[in-house]
N, C-alpha and C positions, 0 to 999 in steps of 0.2 A: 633553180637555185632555191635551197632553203634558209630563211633569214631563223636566227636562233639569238631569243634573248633569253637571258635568266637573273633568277631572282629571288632572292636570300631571306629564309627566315631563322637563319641557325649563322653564327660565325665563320664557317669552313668556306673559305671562297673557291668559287669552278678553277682550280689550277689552269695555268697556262697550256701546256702539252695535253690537254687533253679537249679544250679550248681549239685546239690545232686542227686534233685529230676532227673533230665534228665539223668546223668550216671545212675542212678537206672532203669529207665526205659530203657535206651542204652541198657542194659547186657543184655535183654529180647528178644533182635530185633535178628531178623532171617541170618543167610549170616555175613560176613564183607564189612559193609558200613559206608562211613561217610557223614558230615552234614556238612555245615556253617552257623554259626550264625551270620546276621552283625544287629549291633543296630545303626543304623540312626538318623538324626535330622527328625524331623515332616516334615518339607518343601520337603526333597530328598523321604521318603515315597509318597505323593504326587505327588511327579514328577513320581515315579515309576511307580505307582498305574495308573496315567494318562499315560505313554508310553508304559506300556505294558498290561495295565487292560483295560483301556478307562476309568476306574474312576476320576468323580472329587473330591475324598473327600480325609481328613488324613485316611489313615489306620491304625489300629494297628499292623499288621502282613501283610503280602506275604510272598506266597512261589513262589520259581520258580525251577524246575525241572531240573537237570543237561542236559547242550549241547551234543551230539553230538563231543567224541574228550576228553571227561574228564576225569579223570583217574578211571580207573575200579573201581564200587565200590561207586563213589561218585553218593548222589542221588541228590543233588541240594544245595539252598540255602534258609534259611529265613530271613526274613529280618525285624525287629524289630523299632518299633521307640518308645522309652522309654516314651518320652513327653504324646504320644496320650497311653500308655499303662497305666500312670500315671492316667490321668482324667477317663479314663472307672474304671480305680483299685476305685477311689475316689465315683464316679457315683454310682457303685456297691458294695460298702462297703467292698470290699476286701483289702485286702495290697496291694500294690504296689508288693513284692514279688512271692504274690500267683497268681496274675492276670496274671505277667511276665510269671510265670511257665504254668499254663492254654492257654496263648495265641503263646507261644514258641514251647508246646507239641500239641497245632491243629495247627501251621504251618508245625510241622516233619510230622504227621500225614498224611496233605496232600502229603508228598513226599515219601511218604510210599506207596500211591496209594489210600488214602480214599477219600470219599467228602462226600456231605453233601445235593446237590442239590433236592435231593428228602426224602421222612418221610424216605423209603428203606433206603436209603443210608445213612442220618443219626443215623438210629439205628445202625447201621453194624461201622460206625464209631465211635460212641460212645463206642459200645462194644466193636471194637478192643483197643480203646484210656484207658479203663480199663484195657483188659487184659496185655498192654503192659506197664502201668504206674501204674495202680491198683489205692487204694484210694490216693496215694502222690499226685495227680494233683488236690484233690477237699481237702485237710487237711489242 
């Protein structure tokens, strides 16, 4: 079971159906561990993304993987910026909603242990990202 708390630094609160979706996928996960969600302004994405990625651009999502010291259990953090999750939702004709839930479940994802860097690795991550959320993540 994965316990998932989250945690606002921008107005846009984690909508409820999408809230749903990730408890439903949480019940599936292996061990007791938990998550933090924090949803960001675009600018502190940014700043993140550049101190700890080297990236210059907005991100939609990071993860970062629990320190060293945290309480047993915890796997990391994602960290969400609603703004830039907004325009990819718009771009891609998705809800705002459903993109939220897609881009929240490949940040846990990676703190699960997946990635995505090679074809390999992608499919293994896609495939686990089904079995542990099933069709909720693409509905």
């Amino acid at each position: 079971m994965l316990h998932i708390s989250v945690q606002r630094e921008v107005a846009t609160n984690m909508p409820i159906s999408v809230m749903r979706i990730l408890r439903a996928g949480a019940a599936k996960v292996r061990g007791k561990k938990s998550v933090s969600i924090v949803m960001v302004p675009a600018a502190k994405a940014k700043l993140l993304n550049r101190r700890y990625r080297g990236g210059e651009y907005f991100p939609d999502v990071l993860s970062f993987t629990a320190e060293k010291g945290e309480p047993e259990g915890y796997i990391g953090e994602v960290v969400v910026a609603p703004a830039i999750v907004r325009e990819y939702a718009r771009r891609s004709g998705n809800s705002f909603e459903k993109e939220l839930a897609i881009l929240t479940i490949h940040g846990i994802m990676h703190l699960l242990g997946h990635d995505h860097k090679s074809a390999t690795q992608r499919k293994k991550m896609l495939a686990a990202t089904a079995k542990v959320f099933g069709k909720l993540y693409t509905a």
